[in-house]
N, C-alpha and C positions, 0 to 999 in steps of 0.2 A: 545451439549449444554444442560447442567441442566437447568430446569425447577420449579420452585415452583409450587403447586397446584394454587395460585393464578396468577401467570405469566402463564398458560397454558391457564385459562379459562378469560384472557385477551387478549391470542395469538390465540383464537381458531375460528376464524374469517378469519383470517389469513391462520391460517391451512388450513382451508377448500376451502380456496379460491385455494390455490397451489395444494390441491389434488385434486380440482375438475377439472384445468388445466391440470394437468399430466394425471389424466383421458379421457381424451377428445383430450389430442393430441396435447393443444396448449404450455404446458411449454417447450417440446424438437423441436417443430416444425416437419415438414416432414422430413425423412428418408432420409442422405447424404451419398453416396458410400465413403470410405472410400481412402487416397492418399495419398501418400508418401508427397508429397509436395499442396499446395493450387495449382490451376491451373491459377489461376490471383487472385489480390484484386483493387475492383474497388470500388472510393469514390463518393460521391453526399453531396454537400454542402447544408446546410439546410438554415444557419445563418449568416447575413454578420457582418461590425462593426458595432459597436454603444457602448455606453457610459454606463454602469453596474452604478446601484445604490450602494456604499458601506460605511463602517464606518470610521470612523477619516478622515484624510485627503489624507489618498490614494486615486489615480486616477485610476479604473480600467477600461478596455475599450475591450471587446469580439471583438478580432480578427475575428473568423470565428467559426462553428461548422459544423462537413463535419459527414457524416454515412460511417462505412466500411462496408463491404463484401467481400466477399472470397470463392472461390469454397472446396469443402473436409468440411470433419467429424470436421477435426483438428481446423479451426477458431473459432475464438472466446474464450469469457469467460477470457478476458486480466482484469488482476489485479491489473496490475504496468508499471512502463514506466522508464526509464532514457532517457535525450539528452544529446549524446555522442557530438554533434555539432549542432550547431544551425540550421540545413536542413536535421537531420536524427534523427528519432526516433526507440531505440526498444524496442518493446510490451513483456510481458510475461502473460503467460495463465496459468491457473489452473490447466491445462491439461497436461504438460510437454511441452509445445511449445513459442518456441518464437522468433518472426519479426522483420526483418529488413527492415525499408521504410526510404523514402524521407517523410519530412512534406508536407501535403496536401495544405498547400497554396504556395508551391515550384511546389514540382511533386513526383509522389509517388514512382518513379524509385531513384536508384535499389532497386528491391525487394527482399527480400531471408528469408529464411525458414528454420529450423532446429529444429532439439529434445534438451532438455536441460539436461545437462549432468547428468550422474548419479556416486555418488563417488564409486570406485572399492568397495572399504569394506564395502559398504551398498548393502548386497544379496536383502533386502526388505526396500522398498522406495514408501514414497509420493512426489507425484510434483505439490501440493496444493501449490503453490507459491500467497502470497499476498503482500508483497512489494518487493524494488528492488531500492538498491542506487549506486553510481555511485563515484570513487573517478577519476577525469578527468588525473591526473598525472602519476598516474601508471598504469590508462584502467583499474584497475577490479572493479568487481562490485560482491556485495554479494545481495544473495537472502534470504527474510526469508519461512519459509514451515509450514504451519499449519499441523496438523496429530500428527506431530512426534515434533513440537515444536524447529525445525531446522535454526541456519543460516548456507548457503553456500556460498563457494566464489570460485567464478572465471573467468579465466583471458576475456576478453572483445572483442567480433567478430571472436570466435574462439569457436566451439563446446567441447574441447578437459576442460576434468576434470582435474583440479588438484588435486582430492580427500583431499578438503579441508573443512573441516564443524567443525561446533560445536552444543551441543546440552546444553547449559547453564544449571547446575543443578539449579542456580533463577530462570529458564523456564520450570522446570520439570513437577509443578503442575498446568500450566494455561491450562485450557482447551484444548481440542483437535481440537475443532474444533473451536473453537475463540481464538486464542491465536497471536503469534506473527504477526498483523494484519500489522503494519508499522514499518520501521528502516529505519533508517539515518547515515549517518557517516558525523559527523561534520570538520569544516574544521581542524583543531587539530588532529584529527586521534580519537576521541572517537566516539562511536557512543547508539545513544537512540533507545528502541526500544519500542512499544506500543502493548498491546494487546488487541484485541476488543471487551472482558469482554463480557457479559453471559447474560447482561437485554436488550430485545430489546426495551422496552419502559421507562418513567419514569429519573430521575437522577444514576444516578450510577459509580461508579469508574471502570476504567481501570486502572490496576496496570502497571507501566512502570519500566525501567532499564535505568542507565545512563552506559554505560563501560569505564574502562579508556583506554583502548585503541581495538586494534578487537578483536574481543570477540573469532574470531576462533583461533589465534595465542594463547588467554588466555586460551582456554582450553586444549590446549595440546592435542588434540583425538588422536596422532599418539600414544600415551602413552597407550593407550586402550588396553584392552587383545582382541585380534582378534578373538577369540571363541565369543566373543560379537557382533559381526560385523551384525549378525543378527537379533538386538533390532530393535524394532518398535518404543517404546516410547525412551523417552528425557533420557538420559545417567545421570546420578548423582556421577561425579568423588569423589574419596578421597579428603579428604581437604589436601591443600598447607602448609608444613611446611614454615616459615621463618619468622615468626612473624607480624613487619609489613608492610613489603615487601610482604608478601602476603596478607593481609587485603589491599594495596594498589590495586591488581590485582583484587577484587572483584568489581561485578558494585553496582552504589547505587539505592538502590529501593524507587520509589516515586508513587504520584498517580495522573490521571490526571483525573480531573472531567468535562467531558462536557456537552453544553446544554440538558435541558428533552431530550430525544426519539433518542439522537442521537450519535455514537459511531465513534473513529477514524480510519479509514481508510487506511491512509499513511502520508507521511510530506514531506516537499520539505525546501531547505535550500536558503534561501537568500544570497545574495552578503556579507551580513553585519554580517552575524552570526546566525540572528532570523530566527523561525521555521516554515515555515507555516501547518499545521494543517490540514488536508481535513476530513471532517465529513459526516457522512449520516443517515440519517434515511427512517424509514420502519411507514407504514401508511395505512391506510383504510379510506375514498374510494380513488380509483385511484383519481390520480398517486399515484402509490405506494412507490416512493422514493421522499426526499428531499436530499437536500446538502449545505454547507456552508462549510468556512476555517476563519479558525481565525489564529491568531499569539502568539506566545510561544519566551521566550528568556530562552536559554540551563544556562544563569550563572543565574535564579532563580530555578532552581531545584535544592533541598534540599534533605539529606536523611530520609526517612518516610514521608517527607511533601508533601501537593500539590503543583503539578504545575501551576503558575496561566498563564493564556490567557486572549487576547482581542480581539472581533470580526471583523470580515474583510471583509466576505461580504457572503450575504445569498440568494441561486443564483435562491429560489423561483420565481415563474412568469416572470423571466430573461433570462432563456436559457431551451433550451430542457430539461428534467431531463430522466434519468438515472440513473440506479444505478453504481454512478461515484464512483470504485477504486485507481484507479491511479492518483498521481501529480509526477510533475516533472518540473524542472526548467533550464530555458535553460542557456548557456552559456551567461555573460553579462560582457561588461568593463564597467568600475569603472561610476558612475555616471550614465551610462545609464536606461531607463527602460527595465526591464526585463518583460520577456514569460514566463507564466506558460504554463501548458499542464497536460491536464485530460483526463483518457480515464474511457468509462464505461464497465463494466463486461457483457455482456448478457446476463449470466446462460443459453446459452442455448433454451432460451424461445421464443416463436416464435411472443413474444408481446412486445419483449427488441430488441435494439439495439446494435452493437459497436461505441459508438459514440466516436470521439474525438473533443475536445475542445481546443482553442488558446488563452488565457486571458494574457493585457500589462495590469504590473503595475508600473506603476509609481510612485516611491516613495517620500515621503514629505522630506523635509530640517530635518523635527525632527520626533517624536515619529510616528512608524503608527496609534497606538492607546494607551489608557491609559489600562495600567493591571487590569484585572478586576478580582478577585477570588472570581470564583461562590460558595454560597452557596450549599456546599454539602446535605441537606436535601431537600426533595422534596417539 
């Protein structure tokens, strides 16, 4: 992440908080032998229901909030989540790893364990994975990879690569390490993706992509000169001849402006169409993170323009905070209300948590809320 001289000696508080951590021994916690597999993961519920303060007329209502743990080096630092059914959720880590459990207010059986695949033609690879969506009809599910500015896709409860990726030449210049921060694939088969942009405090834009359709099938990487296979960064193919038949296969680029101090995370797709948004921010004094979600509809995004949003609920002095990664939304029939699901990242730290979270929202007869488009000026 670039830095302005004035954003460093407004982060440098910050800084020193995290380095005086790592020094000391408390950001990575004590020394875990390392294991092929977790040896158990055992939950403890923190939080029971109750009734969440939020905006418009949605009803949101905190199911539960439980702490994970887990034996080995490998847990932790999950970034994303899909529910593949309404009583099974699986985690993805930062790490290359990712979990299959029972939801915690079911049982957390079975549990299982795996490395996340790696594509044959990629010799050198990140497994910086920060979102992870879910298409329910055909089981796969695409990941996206900061580092390399990567999305992956493949097939669903099965470790086995289908060496299938793309590295979007729109994604080539977003930073390495805040870049494609959330993705979604909408019910259409398009899919948006967000990147977590570069100011940790203040207003500022995230530049986003809408695709017309996956983005890995669009890029054709099988088409790649194989002698390439060992890029680190984001691939920048030749342009598509066919006039505009290929201007149809490009995605549109837009911008999504969220609240001061707070950057998007991931998004979760409603029964209806609309996006939900999970947001967070970075602060001094502890707690060092906030979070909120608001709501986004996919037919207001324009090309060059902003995305507009309306707030949904701000989950300050409401639930444990963490630095919550992950949404996901469970499977729902028509009319009913629907489970979100949040997990938080731990970095690691021996002053974070893995928490997950179980939020009913019950939707209104009309609008969740009215579209608001923030002023982009601080």
């Amino acid at each position: 992440m670039k830095l302005t001289g004035r954003a460093l000696i407004a982060c440098f508080p910050l800084v020193m908080l995290v380095a005086l951590l790592v020094l000391t021994g408390q950001w990575t916690g004590a020394p875990l032998p390392l294991s092929k597999t977790p040896h158990r993961v055992t939950v403890r519920q923190l939080d029971g229901e109750r009734v969440l303060q939020s905006s418009g007329d949605a009803k949101l209502t905190l199911v539960g909030q439980w702490a994970l743990t887990g034996d080995g080096q490998e847990f932790g630092g999950f970034s994303a989540l899909v529910v593949p059914h309404r009583d099974r959720l699986i985690l993805f880590s930062d790490r290359g790893w990712w979990l299959g459990i029972g939801t915690p207010d079911t049982t957390l059986e079975p549990v299982w364990w795996n490395r996340q695949p790696k594509p044959a033609e990629m010799k050198r690879w990140s497994f910086d994975t920060e979102s992870a969506t879910l298409d329910r009809e055909s089981g796969q599910i695409w990941l996206s990879y900061e580092i390399t500015n990567t999305i992956y896709r493949l097939p669903m409860l099965t470790g086995e690569a289908d060496d299938a990726f793309a590295q979007p030449a729109a994604m080539a210049d977003w930073p390495s390490n805040s870049g494609p921060e959330s993705l979604l694939r909408l019910h259409d088969g398009r899919f948006i993706v967000l990147e977590e942009g570069q100011a940790l405090w203040g207003i500022a834009p995230s530049e986003g992509l809408l695709f017309p359709k996956d983005p890995v099938e669009a890029s054709k990487m099988e088409e790649a000169d194989p002698n390439e296979a060992e890029r680190v960064g984001p691939a920048k193919p030749s342009p598509k001849e066919g006039g505009q038949e290929a201007e149809q296969d490009l995605p549109v680029s837009f911008r999504f402006i969220p609240p001061a101090n707070y950057r998007p995370t991931d998004m979760a797709l409603l029964p209806d169409g609309r996006v939900l948004i999970l947001l967070r921010s970075l602060h001094l004094p502890p707690p060092l993170f906030g979070a909120r979600i608001v709501v986004a509809d996919p037919s207001a995004i324009g090309r060059g323009g902003t995305w507009p949003w309306c707030p949904l609920v701000n989950f300050a002095d409401q639930i444990r905070m963490d630095n919550y990664e992950g949404l996901a939304v469970a499977p729902a029939a028509k009319g009913e209300a629907v489970d979100l699901w949040m997990v938080s990242d731990d970095n690691r730290a021996s002053f974070q948590q893995t928490l997950l979270v179980k939020i009913r929202l019950t939707l209104p007869s009309g609008p969740l809320c009215r579209l608001d488009q923030i002023d982009p000026k601080p």
